[in-house]
C-alpha positions in Angstrom: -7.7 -11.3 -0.9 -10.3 -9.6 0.9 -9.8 -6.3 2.1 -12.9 -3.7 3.2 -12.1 -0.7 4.9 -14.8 -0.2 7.9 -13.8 3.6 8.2 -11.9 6.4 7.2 -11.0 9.0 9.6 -9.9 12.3 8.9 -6.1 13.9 9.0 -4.4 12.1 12.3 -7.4 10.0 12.6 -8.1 6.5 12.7 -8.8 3.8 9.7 -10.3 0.7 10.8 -9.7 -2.3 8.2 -11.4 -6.0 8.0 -9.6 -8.9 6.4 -11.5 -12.3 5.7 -10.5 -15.4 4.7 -7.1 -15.8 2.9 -6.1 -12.0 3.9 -4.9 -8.9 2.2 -3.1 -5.6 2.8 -3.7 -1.6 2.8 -1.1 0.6 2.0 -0.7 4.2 3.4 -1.4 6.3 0.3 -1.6 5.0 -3.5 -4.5 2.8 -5.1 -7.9 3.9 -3.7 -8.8 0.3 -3.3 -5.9 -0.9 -0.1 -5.2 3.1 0.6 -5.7 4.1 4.1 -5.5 8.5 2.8 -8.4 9.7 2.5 -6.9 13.0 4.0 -7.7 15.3 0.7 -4.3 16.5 -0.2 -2.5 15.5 2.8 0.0 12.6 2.8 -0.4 9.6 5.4 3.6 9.9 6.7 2.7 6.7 9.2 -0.4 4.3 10.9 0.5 2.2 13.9 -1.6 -0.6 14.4 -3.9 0.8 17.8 -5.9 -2.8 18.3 -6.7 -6.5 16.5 -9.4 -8.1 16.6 -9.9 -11.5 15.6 -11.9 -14.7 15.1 -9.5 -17.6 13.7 -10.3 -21.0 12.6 -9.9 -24.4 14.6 -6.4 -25.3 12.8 -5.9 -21.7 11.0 -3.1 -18.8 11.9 -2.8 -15.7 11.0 0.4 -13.5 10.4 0.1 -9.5 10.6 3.2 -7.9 8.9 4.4 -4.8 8.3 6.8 -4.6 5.2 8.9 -7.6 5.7 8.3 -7.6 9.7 6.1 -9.6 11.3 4.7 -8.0 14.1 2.4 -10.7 15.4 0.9 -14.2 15.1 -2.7 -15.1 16.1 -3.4 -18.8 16.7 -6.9 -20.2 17.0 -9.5 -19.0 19.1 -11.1 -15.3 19.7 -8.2 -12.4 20.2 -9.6 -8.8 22.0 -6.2 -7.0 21.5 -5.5 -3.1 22.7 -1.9 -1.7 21.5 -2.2 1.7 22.8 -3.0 1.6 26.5 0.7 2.5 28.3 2.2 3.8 24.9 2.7 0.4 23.5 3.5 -0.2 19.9 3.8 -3.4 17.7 5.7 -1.7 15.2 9.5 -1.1 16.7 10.6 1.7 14.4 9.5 4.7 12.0 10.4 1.8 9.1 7.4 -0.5 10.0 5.2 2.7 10.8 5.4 3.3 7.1 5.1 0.1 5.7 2.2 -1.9 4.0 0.4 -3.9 6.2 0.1 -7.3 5.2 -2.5 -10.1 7.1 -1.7 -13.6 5.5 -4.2 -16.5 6.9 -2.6 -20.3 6.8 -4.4 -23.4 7.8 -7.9 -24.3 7.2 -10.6 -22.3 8.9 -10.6 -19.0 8.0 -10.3 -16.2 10.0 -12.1 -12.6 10.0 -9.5 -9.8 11.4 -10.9 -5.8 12.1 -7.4 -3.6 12.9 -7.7 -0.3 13.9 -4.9 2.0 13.0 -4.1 5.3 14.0 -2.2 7.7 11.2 0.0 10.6 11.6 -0.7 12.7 8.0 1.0 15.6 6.6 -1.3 18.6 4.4 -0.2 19.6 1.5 -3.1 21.9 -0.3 -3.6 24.3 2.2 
């Protein structure tokens, strides 16, 4: 698993992660190492994936899931992908909103995935 989160944003910000290789997942608050909240004392209540993108091996795919949804499939190639032009949303419901997010590369070839995700967060120390 190879997570790195890129950036942190503050309360109702943004958190951009990168995935490479076999994949890996970043939860909405918990374990400092896959945690999204960097928010101080405020609680990440959801993240909706904003954009994707991708560089994916010759005979590779990769799955992006949130909980036990998969919300979308990249095949080979180069993907550019923006979610939130027109109020679109890959996630259908408050459920996947608030799920893990899980990127799971099959195949050989590797792949290198940046998502950006916007969070709604809740303060609770002030």
């Amino acid at each position: 698993m190879a997570l790195r989160l890129i950036s942190k944003g503050t309360i109702n910000g943004y958190v951009i992660a990168s995935f490479v290789d076999s994949g890996g997942f970043i939860k909405l608050n918990g374990n400092a190492a896959h945690s999204a909240n960097t928010d101080g004392g405020g609680t990440i209540t959801s993240m909706t994936i904003s954009s994707i993108m991708a560089s994916v091996g010759a005979s590779a795919n990769v799955t992006i899931s949130r909980g036990a949804t998969k919300v979308w499939t990249l095949g080979s190639g180069f993907h550019d992908l923006e979610f939130t032009r027109n109020n679109s949303s890959l996630e259908k419901d408050s459920t996947e909103r608030a799920a893990n997010c899980v990127v799971t590369t099959t195949g050989a070839g590797g792949a290198s995935v940046l998502i950006r995700f916007h969070k709604n967060s809740t303060i609770s120390n002030y």
